[in-house]
C-alpha positions in Angstrom: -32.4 22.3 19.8 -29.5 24.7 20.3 -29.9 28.6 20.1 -27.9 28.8 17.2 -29.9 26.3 15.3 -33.3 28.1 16.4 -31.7 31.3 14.9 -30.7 29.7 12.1 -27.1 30.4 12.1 -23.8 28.8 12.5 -22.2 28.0 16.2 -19.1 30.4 16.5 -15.8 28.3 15.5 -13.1 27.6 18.5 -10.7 30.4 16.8 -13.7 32.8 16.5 -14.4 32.5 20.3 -10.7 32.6 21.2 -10.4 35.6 19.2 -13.4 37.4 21.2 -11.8 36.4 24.9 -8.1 38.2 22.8 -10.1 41.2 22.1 -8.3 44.2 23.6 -7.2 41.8 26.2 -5.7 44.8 28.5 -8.8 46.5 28.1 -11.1 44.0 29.9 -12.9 44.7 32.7 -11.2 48.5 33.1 -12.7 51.7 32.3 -11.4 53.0 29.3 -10.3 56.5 28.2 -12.5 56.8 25.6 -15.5 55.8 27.3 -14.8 57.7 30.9 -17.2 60.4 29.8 -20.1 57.8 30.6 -19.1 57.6 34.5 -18.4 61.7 34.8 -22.2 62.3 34.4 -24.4 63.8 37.3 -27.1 61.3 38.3 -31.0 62.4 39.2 -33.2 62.3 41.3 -30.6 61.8 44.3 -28.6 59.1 42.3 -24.9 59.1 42.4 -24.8 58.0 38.3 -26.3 58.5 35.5 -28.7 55.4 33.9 -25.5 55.7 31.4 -22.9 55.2 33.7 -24.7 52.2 35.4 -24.9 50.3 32.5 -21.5 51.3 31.4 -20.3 49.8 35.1 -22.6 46.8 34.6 -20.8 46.1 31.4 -17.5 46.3 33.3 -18.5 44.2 35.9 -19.4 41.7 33.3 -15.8 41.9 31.9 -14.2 41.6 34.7 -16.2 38.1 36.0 -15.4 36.3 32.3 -12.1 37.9 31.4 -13.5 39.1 28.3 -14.8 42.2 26.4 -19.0 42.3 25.0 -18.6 42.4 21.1 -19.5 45.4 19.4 -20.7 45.8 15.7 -17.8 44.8 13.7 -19.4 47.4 11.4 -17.6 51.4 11.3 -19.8 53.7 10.3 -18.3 56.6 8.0 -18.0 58.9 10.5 -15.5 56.0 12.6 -14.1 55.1 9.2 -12.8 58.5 8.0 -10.9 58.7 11.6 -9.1 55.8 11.1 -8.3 56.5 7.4 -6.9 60.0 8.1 -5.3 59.5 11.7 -1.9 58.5 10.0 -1.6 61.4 7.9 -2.2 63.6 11.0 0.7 62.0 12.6 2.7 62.7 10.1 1.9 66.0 9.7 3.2 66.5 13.7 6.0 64.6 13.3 4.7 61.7 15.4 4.4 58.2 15.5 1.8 55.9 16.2 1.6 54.7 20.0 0.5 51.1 19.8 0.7 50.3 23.4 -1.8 50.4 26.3 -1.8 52.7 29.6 -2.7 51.0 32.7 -2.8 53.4 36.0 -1.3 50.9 38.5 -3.4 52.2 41.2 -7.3 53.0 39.4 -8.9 50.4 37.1 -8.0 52.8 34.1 -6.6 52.1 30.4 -5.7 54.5 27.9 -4.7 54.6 24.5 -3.5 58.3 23.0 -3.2 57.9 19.3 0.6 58.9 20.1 2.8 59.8 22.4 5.9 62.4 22.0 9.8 62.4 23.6 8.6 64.2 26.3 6.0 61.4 27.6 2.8 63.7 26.5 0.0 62.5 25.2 -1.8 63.2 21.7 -5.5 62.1 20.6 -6.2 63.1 17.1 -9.9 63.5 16.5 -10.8 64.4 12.3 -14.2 65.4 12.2 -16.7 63.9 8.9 -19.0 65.7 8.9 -19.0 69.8 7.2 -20.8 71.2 10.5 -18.4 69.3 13.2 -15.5 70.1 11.3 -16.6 74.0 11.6 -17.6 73.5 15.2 -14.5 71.5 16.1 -12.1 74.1 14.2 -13.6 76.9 16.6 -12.5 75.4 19.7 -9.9 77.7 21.3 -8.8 76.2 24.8 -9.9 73.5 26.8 -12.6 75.3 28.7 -14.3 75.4 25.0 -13.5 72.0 25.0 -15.5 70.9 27.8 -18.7 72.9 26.8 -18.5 71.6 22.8 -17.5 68.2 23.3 -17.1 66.8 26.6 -15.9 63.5 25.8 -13.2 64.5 24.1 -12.5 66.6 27.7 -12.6 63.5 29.6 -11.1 61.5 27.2 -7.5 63.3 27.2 -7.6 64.2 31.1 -7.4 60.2 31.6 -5.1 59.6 28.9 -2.9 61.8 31.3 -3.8 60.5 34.1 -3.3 57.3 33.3 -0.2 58.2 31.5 1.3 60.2 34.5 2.0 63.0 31.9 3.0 66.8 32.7 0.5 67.6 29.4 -1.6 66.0 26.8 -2.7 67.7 23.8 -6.1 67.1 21.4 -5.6 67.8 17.8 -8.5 68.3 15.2 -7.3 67.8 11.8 -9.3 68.6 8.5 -8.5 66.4 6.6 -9.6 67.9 3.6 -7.6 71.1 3.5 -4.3 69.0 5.8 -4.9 71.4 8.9 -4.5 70.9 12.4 -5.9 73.3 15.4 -4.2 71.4 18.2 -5.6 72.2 22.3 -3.1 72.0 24.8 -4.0 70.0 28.5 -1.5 71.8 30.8 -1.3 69.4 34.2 -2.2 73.0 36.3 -5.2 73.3 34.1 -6.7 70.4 34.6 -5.3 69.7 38.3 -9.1 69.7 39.8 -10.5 68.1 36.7 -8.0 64.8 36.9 -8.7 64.8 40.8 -12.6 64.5 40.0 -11.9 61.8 37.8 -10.1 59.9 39.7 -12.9 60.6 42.9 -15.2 59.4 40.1 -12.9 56.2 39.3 -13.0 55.0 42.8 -16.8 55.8 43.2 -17.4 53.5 40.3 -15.2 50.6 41.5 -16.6 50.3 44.7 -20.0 50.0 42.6 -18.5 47.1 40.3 -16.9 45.6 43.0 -20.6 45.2 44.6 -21.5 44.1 41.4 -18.9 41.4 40.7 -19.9 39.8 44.2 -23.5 39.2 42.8 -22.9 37.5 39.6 
Protein backbone atom coordinates (compact mmCIF):
# COMPACT_ATOMS: atom_id res chain seq x y z
CA UNK A 1 0.00 0.00 0.00
CA UNK A 2 1.23 3.45 -0.98
CA UNK A 3 1.88 6.30 1.63
CA UNK A 4 -0.80 8.22 0.29
CA UNK A 5 -3.38 5.55 0.58
CA UNK A 6 -2.16 4.79 4.34
CA UNK A 7 -2.73 8.57 4.97
CA UNK A 8 -5.74 8.49 3.40
CA UNK A 9 -5.33 11.16 0.88
CA UNK A 10 -4.94 11.74 -2.76
CA UNK A 11 -1.39 11.19 -4.68
CA UNK A 12 -0.28 14.75 -5.82
CA UNK A 13 -1.45 15.30 -9.65
CA UNK A 14 1.58 15.65 -12.45
CA UNK A 15 0.69 19.61 -12.68
CA UNK A 16 0.70 19.82 -8.85
CA UNK A 17 4.24 18.32 -8.67
CA UNK A 18 5.50 20.37 -11.62
CA UNK A 19 4.23 23.31 -9.95
CA UNK A 20 6.31 22.50 -6.63
CA UNK A 21 9.76 21.81 -8.69
CA UNK A 22 8.46 25.83 -10.54
CA UNK A 23 8.25 27.25 -7.14
CA UNK A 24 10.50 30.21 -6.91
CA UNK A 25 12.61 28.38 -9.35
CA UNK A 26 15.65 31.12 -8.95
CA UNK A 27 15.39 30.73 -5.37
CA UNK A 28 16.31 26.98 -5.13
CA UNK A 29 19.11 25.86 -3.41
CA UNK A 30 20.45 29.75 -2.55
CA UNK A 31 20.22 31.55 0.56
CA UNK A 32 17.70 34.00 0.47
CA UNK A 33 17.48 37.63 1.67
CA UNK A 34 14.83 37.15 3.73
CA UNK A 35 16.07 34.25 5.50
CA UNK A 36 19.97 35.40 5.81
CA UNK A 37 19.31 36.30 9.41
CA UNK A 38 19.30 32.41 10.24
CA UNK A 39 23.11 31.96 9.01
CA UNK A 40 24.36 35.52 10.85
CA UNK A 41 23.74 33.84 14.37
CA UNK A 42 26.73 33.03 16.77
CA UNK A 43 26.92 29.31 17.50
CA UNK A 44 27.64 27.75 21.21
CA UNK A 45 29.44 25.89 22.77
CA UNK A 46 32.53 26.32 20.23
CA UNK A 47 30.16 25.83 17.20
CA UNK A 48 30.62 27.99 14.15
CA UNK A 49 26.37 28.10 13.67
CA UNK A 50 23.59 28.18 15.34
CA UNK A 51 21.22 24.78 15.50
CA UNK A 52 19.05 27.41 13.31
CA UNK A 53 21.41 28.01 10.75
CA UNK A 54 22.34 24.25 10.35
CA UNK A 55 19.03 23.33 9.61
CA UNK A 56 18.50 26.32 7.50
CA UNK A 57 21.89 25.02 5.42
CA UNK A 58 20.56 21.42 5.56
CA UNK A 59 17.46 22.62 3.87
CA UNK A 60 19.57 24.33 1.21
CA UNK A 61 21.61 21.49 0.68
CA UNK A 62 18.40 19.58 0.06
CA UNK A 63 17.41 22.17 -2.69
CA UNK A 64 20.22 22.27 -4.27
CA UNK A 65 20.55 18.07 -4.86
CA UNK A 66 16.64 17.98 -6.30
CA UNK A 67 16.44 21.32 -8.01
CA UNK A 68 13.53 22.19 -5.95
CA UNK A 69 12.23 24.26 -3.03
CA UNK A 70 10.54 22.15 0.55
CA UNK A 71 6.79 23.40 0.56
CA UNK A 72 5.69 25.63 3.13
CA UNK A 73 2.12 26.09 4.57
CA UNK A 74 0.26 27.46 1.69
CA UNK A 75 -1.63 29.10 4.64
CA UNK A 76 -0.70 33.25 5.54
CA UNK A 77 -1.30 33.98 8.70
CA UNK A 78 -2.86 37.63 9.35
CA UNK A 79 0.14 39.05 10.28
CA UNK A 80 1.76 37.77 6.48
CA UNK A 81 -1.65 38.67 4.96
CA UNK A 82 -1.95 42.32 5.97
CA UNK A 83 1.75 42.75 4.38
CA UNK A 84 0.87 41.67 1.22
CA UNK A 85 -2.50 43.50 1.21
CA UNK A 86 -0.99 46.95 2.08
CA UNK A 87 2.52 46.60 0.33
CA UNK A 88 1.02 48.25 -2.94
CA UNK A 89 -0.41 51.19 -1.35
CA UNK A 90 3.04 51.79 0.29
CA UNK A 91 4.54 51.82 -3.12
CA UNK A 92 2.37 54.10 -4.19
CA UNK A 93 2.68 56.37 -1.58
CA UNK A 94 6.75 56.57 -2.56
CA UNK A 95 6.27 56.84 -5.92
CA UNK A 96 7.51 53.36 -6.69
CA UNK A 97 6.80 50.41 -8.58
CA UNK A 98 6.81 46.96 -7.80
CA UNK A 99 10.24 44.99 -8.55
CA UNK A 100 9.12 41.65 -9.79
CA UNK A 101 12.51 40.30 -10.62
CA UNK A 102 15.07 38.23 -8.67
CA UNK A 103 18.83 39.32 -7.55
CA UNK A 104 21.32 36.71 -8.00
CA UNK A 105 25.11 37.77 -6.65
CA UNK A 106 27.05 36.15 -9.54
CA UNK A 107 29.81 35.34 -7.23
CA UNK A 108 27.85 34.10 -3.45
CA UNK A 109 24.98 31.65 -3.62
CA UNK A 110 22.66 34.73 -2.73
CA UNK A 111 19.00 35.91 -4.06
CA UNK A 112 17.17 38.84 -3.19
CA UNK A 113 14.03 40.25 -3.78
CA UNK A 114 13.49 44.16 -2.46
CA UNK A 115 9.77 44.89 -2.73
CA UNK A 116 11.10 47.74 -5.27
CA UNK A 117 13.71 49.17 -6.72
CA UNK A 118 14.18 53.07 -7.61
CA UNK A 119 16.06 54.95 -10.87
CA UNK A 120 19.04 55.02 -9.02
CA UNK A 121 19.48 51.07 -8.62
CA UNK A 122 18.60 51.27 -4.59
CA UNK A 123 16.76 48.98 -3.04
CA UNK A 124 13.39 49.31 -0.89
CA UNK A 125 11.72 46.55 1.47
CA UNK A 126 8.53 47.70 2.85
CA UNK A 127 7.66 45.98 6.14
CA UNK A 128 3.71 47.10 7.60
CA UNK A 129 3.52 45.94 10.90
CA UNK A 130 -0.23 44.12 12.23
CA UNK A 131 0.01 44.17 15.16
CA UNK A 132 -0.74 47.72 17.64
CA UNK A 133 2.55 47.02 19.75
CA UNK A 134 4.95 46.31 16.55
CA UNK A 135 3.59 49.07 14.77
CA UNK A 136 4.60 51.42 17.88
CA UNK A 137 7.90 49.66 18.30
CA UNK A 138 8.67 49.67 14.48
CA UNK A 139 7.58 53.52 14.26
CA UNK A 140 10.42 54.29 16.97
CA UNK A 141 13.17 53.02 14.95
CA UNK A 142 15.43 55.95 14.10
CA UNK A 143 18.63 54.72 12.16
CA UNK A 144 19.86 51.44 11.34
CA UNK A 145 21.90 50.88 14.48
CA UNK A 146 18.18 50.77 16.09
CA UNK A 147 17.51 48.61 13.44
CA UNK A 148 19.81 45.93 14.27
CA UNK A 149 18.92 45.87 18.07
CA UNK A 150 14.86 45.91 17.41
CA UNK A 151 14.61 43.70 14.56
CA UNK A 152 17.61 42.11 13.31
CA UNK A 153 16.24 40.40 10.40
CA UNK A 154 15.04 43.10 8.89
CA UNK A 155 19.03 44.38 9.41
CA UNK A 156 20.22 41.44 7.52
CA UNK A 157 17.59 41.28 5.32
CA UNK A 158 18.29 44.80 3.44
CA UNK A 159 22.26 44.55 3.79
CA UNK A 160 21.93 41.47 1.29
CA UNK A 161 19.31 42.89 -0.81
CA UNK A 162 22.31 45.44 -1.43
CA UNK A 163 24.72 43.20 -1.57
CA UNK A 164 23.25 41.13 -3.87
CA UNK A 165 21.98 44.08 -5.76
CA UNK A 166 25.45 45.78 -5.92
CA UNK A 167 23.56 48.98 -4.71
CA UNK A 168 25.27 52.38 -3.30
CA UNK A 169 22.03 52.27 -0.66
CA UNK A 170 19.02 50.47 0.26
CA UNK A 171 16.38 51.79 2.28
CA UNK A 172 13.60 49.88 4.82
CA UNK A 173 10.29 51.60 5.06
CA UNK A 174 7.60 50.80 7.84
CA UNK A 175 4.31 51.88 6.78
CA UNK A 176 1.12 52.17 9.07
CA UNK A 177 -1.15 51.35 7.24
CA UNK A 178 -3.91 52.55 9.15
CA UNK A 179 -3.03 56.24 9.45
CA UNK A 180 -1.00 55.98 5.39
CA UNK A 181 2.52 56.83 7.13
CA UNK A 182 5.79 55.91 6.29
CA UNK A 183 9.14 56.27 8.64
CA UNK A 184 11.62 55.12 5.97
CA UNK A 185 15.57 54.01 7.41
CA UNK A 186 18.24 54.73 5.08
CA UNK A 187 21.35 51.81 4.40
CA UNK A 188 24.18 54.06 3.32
CA UNK A 189 26.94 51.59 1.54
CA UNK A 190 29.74 53.38 4.26
CA UNK A 191 27.36 52.35 6.99
CA UNK A 192 27.05 49.07 6.51
CA UNK A 193 30.61 48.57 4.78
CA UNK A 194 31.77 46.06 7.74
CA UNK A 195 28.30 44.67 8.09
CA UNK A 196 28.02 43.46 4.14
CA UNK A 197 31.66 42.18 4.44
CA UNK A 198 30.48 39.85 7.52
CA UNK A 199 27.83 38.69 5.47
CA UNK A 200 29.44 37.84 2.82
CA UNK A 201 32.50 35.95 5.31
CA UNK A 202 29.24 34.37 6.60
CA UNK A 203 28.02 33.39 2.93
CA UNK A 204 31.17 31.60 2.10
CA UNK A 205 31.38 29.87 5.57
CA UNK A 206 27.98 28.42 4.90
CA UNK A 207 28.76 27.16 1.44
CA UNK A 208 31.67 25.40 2.15
CA UNK A 209 29.19 23.62 4.89
CA UNK A 210 26.53 22.80 2.09
CA UNK A 211 28.92 21.93 -0.21
CA UNK A 212 30.04 19.13 2.38
CA UNK A 213 26.63 18.42 2.72
CA UNK A 214 25.68 18.04 -0.98
CA UNK A 215 28.58 15.35 -1.28
CA UNK A 216 26.78 13.12 1.39
CA UNK A 217 23.34 12.83 0.04
Amino acid sequence: MSIFKKLNIERPSDLERQAIRNLSPERVGRFTASEIHKIMGKGTKGNEFSQTAYTYIAQKAYEAVIGYSEMGSPYNGPAAQWGIDNEPFAIRMLSLQKFEGVFIHPDLRLAATPDAIDNKGQTHEIKSPYTFANTTRYLQIANIDEVANTTPEYFWQVIAQIVAAKADCGFLHFYDARREIIKSICFEASQIDEHAKRLIDRLKEAETMLQSLKKSL
